[in-house]
PDBQT receptor file of N, H, CA, C and O in Angstrom, charges set to zero:
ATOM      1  N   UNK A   1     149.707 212.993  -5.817  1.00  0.00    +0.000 N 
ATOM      2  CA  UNK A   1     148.992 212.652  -7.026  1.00  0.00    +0.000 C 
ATOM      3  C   UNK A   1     147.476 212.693  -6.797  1.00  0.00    +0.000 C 
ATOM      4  O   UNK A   1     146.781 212.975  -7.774  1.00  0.00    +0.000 OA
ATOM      5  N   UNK A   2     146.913 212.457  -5.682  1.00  0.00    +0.000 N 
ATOM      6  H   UNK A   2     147.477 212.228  -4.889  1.00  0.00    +0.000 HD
ATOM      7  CA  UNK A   2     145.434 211.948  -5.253  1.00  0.00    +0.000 C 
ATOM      8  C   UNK A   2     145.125 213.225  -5.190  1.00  0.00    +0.000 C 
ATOM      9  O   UNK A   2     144.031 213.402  -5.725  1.00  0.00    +0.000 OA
ATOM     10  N   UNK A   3     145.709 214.457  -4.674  1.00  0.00    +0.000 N 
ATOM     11  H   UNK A   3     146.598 214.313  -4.239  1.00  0.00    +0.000 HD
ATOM     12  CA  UNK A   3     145.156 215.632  -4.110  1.00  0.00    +0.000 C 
ATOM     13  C   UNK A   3     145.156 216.432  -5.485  1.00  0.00    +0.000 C 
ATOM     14  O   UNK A   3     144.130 217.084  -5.680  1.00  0.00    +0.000 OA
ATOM     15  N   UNK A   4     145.777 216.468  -6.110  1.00  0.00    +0.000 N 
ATOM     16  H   UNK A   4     146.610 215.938  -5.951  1.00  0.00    +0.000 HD
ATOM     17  CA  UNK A   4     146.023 217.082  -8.319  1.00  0.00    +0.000 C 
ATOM     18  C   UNK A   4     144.747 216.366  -8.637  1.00  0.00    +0.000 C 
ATOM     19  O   UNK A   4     143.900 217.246  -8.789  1.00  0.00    +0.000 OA
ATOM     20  N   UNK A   5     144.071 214.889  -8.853  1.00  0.00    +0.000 N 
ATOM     21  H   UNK A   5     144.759 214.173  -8.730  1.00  0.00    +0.000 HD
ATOM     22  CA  UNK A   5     143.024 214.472  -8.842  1.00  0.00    +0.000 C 
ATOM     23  C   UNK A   5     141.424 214.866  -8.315  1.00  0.00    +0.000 C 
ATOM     24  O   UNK A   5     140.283 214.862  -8.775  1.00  0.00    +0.000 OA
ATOM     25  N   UNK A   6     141.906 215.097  -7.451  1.00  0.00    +0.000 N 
ATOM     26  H   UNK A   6     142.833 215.100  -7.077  1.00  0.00    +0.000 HD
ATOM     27  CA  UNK A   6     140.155 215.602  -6.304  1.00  0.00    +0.000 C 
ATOM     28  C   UNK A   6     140.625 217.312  -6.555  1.00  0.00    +0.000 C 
ATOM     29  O   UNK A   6     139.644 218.029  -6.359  1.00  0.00    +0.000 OA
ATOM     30  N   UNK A   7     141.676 217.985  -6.875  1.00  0.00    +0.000 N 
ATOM     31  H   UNK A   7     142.474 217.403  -7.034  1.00  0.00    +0.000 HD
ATOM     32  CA  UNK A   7     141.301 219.549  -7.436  1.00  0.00    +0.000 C 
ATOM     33  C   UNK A   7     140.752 219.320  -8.736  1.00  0.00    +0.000 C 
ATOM     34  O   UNK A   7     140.119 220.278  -9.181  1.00  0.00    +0.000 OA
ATOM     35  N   UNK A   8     140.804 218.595  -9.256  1.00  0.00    +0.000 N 
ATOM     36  H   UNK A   8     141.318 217.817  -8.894  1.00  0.00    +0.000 HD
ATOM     37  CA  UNK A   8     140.510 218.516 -10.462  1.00  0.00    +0.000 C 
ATOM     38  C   UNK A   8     138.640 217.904 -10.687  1.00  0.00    +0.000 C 
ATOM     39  O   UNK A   8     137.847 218.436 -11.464  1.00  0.00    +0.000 OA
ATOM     40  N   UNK A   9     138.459 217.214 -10.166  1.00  0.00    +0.000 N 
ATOM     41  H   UNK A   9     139.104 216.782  -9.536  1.00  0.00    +0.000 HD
ATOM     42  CA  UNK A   9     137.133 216.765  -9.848  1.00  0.00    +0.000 C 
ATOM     43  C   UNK A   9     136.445 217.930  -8.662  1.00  0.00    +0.000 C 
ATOM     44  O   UNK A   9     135.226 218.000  -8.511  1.00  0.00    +0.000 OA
ATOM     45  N   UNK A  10     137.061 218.486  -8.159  1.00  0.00    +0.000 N 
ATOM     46  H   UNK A  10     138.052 218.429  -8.282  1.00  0.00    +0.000 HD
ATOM     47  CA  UNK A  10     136.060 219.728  -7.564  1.00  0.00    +0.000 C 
ATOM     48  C   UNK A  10     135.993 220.846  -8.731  1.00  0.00    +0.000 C 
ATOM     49  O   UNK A  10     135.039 221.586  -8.972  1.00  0.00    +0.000 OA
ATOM     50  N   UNK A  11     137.072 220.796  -9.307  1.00  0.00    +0.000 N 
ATOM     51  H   UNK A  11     137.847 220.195  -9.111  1.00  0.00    +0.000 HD
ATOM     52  CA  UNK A  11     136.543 221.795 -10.644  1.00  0.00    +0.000 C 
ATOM     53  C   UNK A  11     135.322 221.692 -11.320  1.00  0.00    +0.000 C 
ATOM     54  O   UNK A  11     134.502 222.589 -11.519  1.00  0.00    +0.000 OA
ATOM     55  N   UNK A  12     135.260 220.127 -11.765  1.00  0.00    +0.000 N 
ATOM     56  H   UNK A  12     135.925 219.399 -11.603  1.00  0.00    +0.000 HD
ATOM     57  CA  UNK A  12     134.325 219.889 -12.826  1.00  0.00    +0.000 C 
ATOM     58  C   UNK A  12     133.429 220.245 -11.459  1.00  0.00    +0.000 C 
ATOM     59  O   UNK A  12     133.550 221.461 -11.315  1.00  0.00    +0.000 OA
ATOM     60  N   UNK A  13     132.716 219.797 -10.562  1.00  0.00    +0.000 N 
ATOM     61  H   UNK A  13     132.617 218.809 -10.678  1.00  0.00    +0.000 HD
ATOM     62  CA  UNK A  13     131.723 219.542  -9.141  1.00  0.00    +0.000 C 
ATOM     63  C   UNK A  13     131.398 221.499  -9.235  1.00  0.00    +0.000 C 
ATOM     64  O   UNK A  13     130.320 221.945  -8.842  1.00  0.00    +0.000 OA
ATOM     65  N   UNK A  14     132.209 222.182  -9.648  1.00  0.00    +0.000 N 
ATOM     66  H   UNK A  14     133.085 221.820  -9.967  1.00  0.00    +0.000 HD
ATOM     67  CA  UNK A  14     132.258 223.726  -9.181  1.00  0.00    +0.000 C 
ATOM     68  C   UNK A  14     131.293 224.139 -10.238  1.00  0.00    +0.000 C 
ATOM     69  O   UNK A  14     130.176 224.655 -10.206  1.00  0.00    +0.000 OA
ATOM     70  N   UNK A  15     132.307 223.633 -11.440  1.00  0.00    +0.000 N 
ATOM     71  H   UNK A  15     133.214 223.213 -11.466  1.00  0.00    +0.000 HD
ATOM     72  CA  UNK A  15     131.442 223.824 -12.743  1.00  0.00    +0.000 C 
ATOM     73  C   UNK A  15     130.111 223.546 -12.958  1.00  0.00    +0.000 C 
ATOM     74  O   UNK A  15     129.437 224.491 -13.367  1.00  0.00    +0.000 OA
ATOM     75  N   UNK A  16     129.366 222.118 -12.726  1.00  0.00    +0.000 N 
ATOM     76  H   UNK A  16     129.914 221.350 -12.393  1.00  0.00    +0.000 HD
ATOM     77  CA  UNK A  16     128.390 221.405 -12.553  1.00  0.00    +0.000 C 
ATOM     78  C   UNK A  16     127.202 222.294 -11.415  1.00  0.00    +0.000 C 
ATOM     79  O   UNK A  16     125.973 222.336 -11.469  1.00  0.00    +0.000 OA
ATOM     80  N   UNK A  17     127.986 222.815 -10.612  1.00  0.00    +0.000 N 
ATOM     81  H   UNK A  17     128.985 222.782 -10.568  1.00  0.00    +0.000 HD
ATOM     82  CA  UNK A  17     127.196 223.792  -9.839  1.00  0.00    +0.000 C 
ATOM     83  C   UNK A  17     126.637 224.856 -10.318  1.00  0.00    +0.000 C 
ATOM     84  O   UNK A  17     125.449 225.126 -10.138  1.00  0.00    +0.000 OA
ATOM     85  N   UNK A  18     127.484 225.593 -11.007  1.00  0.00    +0.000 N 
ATOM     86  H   UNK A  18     128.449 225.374 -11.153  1.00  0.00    +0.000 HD
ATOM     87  CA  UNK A  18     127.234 226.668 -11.874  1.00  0.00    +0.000 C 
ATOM     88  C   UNK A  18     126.312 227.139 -13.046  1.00  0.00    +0.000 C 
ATOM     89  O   UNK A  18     125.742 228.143 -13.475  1.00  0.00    +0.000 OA
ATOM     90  N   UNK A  19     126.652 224.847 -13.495  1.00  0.00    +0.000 N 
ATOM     91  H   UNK A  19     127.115 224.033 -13.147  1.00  0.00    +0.000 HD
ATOM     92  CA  UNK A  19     125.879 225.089 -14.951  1.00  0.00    +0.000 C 
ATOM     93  C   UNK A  19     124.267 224.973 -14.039  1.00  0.00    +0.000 C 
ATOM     94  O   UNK A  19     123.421 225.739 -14.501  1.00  0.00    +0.000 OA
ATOM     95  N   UNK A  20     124.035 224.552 -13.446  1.00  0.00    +0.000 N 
ATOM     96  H   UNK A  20     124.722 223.930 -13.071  1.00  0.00    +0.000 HD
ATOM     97  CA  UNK A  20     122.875 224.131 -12.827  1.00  0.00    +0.000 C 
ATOM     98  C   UNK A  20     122.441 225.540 -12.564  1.00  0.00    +0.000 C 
ATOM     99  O   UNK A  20     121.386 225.839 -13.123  1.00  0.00    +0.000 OA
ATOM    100  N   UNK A  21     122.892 226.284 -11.993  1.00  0.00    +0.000 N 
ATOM    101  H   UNK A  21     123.749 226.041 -11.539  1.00  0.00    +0.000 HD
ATOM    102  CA  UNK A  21     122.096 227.537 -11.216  1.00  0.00    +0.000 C 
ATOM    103  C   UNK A  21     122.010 228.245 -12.376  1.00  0.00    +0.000 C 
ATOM    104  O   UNK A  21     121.276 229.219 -12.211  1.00  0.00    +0.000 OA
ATOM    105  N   UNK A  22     122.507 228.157 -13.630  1.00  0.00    +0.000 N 
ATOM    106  H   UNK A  22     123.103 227.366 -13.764  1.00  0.00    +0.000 HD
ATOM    107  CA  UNK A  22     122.085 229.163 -14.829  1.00  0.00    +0.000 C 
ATOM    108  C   UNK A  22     121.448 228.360 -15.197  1.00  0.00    +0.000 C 
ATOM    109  O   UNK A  22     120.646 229.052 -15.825  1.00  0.00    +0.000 OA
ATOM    110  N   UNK A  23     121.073 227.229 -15.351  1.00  0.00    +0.000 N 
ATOM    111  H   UNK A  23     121.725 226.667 -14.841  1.00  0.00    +0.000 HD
ATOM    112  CA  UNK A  23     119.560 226.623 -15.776  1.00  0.00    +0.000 C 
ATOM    113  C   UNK A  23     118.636 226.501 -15.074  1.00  0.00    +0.000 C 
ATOM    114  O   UNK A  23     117.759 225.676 -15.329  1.00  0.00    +0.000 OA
ATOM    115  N   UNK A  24     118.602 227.175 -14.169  1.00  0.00    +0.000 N 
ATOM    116  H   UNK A  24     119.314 227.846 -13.962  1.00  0.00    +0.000 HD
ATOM    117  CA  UNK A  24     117.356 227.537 -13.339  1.00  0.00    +0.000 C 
ATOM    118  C   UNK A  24     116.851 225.846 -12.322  1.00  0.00    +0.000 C 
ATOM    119  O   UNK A  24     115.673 225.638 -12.032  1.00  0.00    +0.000 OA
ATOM    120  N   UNK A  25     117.727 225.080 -12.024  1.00  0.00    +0.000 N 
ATOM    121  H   UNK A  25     118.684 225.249 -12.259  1.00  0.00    +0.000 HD
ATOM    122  CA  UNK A  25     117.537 223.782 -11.714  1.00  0.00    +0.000 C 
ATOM    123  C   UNK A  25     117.747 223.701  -9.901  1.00  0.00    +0.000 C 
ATOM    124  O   UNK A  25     118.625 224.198  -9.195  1.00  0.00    +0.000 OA
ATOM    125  N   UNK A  26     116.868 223.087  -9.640  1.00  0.00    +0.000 N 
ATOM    126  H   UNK A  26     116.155 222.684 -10.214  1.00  0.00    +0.000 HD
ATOM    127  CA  UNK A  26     116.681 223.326  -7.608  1.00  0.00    +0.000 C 
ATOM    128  C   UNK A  26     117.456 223.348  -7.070  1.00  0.00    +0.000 C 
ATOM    129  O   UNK A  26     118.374 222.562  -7.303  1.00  0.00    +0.000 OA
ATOM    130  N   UNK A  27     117.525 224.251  -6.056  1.00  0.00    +0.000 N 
ATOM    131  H   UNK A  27     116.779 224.890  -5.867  1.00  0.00    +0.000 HD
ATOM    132  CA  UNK A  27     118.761 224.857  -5.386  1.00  0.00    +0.000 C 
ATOM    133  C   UNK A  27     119.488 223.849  -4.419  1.00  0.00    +0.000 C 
ATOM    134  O   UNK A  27     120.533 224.182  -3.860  1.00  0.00    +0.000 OA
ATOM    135  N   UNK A  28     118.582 221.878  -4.119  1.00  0.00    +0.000 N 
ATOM    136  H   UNK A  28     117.733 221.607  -4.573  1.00  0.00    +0.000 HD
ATOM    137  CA  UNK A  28     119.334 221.318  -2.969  1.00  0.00    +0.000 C 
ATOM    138  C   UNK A  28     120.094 220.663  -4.460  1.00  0.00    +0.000 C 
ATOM    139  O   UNK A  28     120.757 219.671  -4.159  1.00  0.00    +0.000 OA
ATOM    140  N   UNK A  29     120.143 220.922  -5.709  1.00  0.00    +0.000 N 
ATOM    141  H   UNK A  29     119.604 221.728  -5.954  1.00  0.00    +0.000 HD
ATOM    142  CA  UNK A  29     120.913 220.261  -6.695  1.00  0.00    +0.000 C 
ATOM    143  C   UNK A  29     122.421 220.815  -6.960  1.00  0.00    +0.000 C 
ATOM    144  O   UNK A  29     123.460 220.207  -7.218  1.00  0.00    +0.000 OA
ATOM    145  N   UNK A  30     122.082 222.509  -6.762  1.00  0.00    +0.000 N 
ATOM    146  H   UNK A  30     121.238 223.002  -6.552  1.00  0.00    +0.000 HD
ATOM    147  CA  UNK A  30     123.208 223.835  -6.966  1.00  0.00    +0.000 C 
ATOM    148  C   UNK A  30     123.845 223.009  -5.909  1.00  0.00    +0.000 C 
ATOM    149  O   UNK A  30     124.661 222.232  -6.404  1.00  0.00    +0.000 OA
ATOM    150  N   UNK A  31     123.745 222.919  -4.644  1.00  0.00    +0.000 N 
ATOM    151  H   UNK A  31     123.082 223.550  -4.242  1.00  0.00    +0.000 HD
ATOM    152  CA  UNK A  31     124.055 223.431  -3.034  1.00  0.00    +0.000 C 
ATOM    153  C   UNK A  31     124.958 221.859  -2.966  1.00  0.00    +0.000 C 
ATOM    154  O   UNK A  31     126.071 221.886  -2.440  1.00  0.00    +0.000 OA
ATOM    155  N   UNK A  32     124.470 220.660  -3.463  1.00  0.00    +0.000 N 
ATOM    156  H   UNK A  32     123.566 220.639  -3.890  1.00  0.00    +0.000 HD
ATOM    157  CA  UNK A  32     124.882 219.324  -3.586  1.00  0.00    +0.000 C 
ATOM    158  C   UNK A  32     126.147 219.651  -4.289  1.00  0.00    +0.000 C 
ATOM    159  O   UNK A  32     127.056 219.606  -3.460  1.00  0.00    +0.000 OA
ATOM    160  N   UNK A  33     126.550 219.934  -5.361  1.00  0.00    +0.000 N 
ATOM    161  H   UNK A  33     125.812 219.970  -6.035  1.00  0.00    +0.000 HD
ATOM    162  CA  UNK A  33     127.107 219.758  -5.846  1.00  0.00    +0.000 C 
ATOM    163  C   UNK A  33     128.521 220.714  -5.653  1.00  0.00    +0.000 C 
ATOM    164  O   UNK A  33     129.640 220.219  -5.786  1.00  0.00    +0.000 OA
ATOM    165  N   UNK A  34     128.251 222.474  -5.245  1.00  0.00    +0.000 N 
ATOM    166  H   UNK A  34     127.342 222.876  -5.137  1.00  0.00    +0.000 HD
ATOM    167  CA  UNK A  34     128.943 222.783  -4.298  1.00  0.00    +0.000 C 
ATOM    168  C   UNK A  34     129.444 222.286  -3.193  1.00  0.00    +0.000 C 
ATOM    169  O   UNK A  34     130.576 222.638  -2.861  1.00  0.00    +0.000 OA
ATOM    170  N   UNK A  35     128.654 221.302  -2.341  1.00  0.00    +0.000 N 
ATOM    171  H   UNK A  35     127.735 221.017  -2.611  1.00  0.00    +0.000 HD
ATOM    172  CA  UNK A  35     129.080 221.018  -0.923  1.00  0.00    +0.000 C 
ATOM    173  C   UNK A  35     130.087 219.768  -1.490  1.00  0.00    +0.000 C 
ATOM    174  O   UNK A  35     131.095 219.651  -0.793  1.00  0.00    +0.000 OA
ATOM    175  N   UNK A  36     129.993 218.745  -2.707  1.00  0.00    +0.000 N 
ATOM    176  H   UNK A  36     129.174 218.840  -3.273  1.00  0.00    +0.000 HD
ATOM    177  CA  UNK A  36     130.620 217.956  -2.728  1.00  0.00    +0.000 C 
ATOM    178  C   UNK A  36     131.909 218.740  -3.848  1.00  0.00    +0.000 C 
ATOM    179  O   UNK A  36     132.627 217.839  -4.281  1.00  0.00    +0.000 OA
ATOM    180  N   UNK A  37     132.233 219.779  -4.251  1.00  0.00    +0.000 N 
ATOM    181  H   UNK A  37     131.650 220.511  -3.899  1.00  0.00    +0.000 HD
ATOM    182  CA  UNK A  37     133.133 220.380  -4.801  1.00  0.00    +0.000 C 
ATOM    183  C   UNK A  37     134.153 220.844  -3.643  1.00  0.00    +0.000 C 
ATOM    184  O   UNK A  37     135.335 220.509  -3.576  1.00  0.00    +0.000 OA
ATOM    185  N   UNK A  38     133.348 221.825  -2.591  1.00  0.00    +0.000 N 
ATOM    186  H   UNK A  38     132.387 222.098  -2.646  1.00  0.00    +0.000 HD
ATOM    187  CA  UNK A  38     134.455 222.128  -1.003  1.00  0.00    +0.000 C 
ATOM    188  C   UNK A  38     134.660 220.557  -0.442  1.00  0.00    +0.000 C 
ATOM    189  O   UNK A  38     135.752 220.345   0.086  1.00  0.00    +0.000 OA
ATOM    190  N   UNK A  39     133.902 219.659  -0.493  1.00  0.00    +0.000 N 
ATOM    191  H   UNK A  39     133.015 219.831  -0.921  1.00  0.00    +0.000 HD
ATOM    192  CA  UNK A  39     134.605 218.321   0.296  1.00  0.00    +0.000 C 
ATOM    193  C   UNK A  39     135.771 218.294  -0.676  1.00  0.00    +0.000 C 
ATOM    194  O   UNK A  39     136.831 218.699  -0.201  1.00  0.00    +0.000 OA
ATOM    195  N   UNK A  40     135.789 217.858  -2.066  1.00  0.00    +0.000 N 
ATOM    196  H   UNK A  40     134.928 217.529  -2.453  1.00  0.00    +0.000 HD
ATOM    197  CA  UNK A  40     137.070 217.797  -2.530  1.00  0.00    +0.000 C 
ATOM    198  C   UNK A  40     138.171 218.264  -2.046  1.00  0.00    +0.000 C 
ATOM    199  O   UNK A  40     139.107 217.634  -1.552  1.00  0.00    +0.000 OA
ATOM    200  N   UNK A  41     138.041 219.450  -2.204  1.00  0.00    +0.000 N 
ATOM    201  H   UNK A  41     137.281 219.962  -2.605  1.00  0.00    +0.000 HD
ATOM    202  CA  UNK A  41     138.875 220.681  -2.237  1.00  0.00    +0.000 C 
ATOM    203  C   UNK A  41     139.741 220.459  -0.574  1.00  0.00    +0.000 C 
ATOM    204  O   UNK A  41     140.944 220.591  -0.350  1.00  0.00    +0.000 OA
ATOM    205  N   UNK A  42     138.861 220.165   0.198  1.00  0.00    +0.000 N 
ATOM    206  H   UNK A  42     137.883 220.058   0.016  1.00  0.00    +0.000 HD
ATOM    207  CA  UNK A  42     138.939 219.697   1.959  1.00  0.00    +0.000 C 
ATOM    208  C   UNK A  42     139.821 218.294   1.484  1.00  0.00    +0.000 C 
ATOM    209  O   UNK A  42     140.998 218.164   1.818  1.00  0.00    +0.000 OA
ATOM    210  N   UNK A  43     139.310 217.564   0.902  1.00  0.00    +0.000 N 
ATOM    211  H   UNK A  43     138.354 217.669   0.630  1.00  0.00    +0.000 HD
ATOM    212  CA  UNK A  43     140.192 216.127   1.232  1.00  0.00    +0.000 C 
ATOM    213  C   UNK A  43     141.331 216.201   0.801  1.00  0.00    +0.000 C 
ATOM    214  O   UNK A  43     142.207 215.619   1.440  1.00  0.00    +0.000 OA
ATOM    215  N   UNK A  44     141.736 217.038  -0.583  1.00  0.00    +0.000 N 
ATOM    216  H   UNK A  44     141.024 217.510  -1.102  1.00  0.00    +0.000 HD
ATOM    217  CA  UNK A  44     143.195 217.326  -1.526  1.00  0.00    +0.000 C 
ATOM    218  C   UNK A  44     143.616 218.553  -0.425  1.00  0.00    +0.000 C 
ATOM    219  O   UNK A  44     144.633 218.963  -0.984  1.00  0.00    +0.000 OA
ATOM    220  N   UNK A  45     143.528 219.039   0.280  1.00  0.00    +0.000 N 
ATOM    221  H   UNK A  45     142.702 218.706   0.734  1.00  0.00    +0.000 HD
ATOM    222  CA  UNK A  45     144.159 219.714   1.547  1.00  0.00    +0.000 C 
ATOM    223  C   UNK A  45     144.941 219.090   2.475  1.00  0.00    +0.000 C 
ATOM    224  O   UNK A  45     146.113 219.326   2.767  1.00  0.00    +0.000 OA
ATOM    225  N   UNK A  46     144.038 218.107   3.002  1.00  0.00    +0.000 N 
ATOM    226  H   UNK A  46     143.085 217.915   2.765  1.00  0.00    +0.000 HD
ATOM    227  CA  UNK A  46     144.330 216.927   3.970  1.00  0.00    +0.000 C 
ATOM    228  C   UNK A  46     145.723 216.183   3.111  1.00  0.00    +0.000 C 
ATOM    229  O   UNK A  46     146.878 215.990   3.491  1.00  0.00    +0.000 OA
ATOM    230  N   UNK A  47     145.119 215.919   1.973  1.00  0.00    +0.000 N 
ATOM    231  H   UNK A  47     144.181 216.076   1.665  1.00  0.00    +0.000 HD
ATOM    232  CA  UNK A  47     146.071 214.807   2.165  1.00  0.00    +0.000 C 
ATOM    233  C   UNK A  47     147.775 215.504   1.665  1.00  0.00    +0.000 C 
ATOM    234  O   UNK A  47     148.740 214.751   1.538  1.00  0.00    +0.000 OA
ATOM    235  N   UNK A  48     147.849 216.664   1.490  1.00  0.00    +0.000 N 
ATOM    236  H   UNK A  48     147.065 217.276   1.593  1.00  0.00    +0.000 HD
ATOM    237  CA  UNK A  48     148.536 217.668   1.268  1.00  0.00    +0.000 C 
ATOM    238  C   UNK A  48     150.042 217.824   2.473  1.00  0.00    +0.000 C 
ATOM    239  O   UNK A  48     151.221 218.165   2.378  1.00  0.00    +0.000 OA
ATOM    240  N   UNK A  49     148.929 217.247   3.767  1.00  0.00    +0.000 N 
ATOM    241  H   UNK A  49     147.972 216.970   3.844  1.00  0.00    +0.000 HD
ATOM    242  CA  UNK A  49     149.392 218.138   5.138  1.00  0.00    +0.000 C 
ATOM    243  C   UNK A  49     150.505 216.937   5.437  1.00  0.00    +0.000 C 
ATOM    244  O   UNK A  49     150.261 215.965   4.722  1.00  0.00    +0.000 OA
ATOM    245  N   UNK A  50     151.571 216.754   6.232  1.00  0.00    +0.000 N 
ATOM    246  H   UNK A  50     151.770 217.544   6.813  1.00  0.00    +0.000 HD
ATOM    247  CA  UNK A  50     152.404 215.953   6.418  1.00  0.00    +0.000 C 
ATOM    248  C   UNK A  50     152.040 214.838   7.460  1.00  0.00    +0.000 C 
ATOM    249  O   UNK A  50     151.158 215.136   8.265  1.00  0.00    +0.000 OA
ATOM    250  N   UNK A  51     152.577 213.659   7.543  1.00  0.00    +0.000 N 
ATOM    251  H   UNK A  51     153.293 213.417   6.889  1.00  0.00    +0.000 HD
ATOM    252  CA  UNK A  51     152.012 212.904   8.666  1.00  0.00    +0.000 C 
ATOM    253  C   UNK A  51     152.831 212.479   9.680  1.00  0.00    +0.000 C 
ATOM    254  O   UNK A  51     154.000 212.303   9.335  1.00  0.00    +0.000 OA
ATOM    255  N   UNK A  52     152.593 212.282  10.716  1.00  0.00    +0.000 N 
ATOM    256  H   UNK A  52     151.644 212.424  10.997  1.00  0.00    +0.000 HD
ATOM    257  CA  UNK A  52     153.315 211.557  11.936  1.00  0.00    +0.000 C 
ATOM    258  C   UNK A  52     154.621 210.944  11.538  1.00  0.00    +0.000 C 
ATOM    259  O   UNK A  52     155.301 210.346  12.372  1.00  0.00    +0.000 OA
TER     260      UNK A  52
């Protein structure tokens, strides 16, 4: 359920990236918001993987 959640919030984080770089808005703002879209994407992986 948690990992359907954080794909879903790296979407919007992907999106938010996107809208930013077509509004011409500073690139550590683009790059933020990408880097916290792949953390998502990284943690709904993880918690994906099976455990001990």
């Amino acid at each position: 359920m948690w990992s359907v959640i954080l794909m879903g919030l790296a979407g919007l984080l992907a999106g938010g990236a996107i809208a930013f770089h077509q509004q011409k808005k500073p690139r550590w703002t683009v790059f933020s918001f990408a880097g916290l879209a792949v953390m998502a994407l990284l943690a709904a992986f993880l918690l994906t993987l099976p455990g001990k």
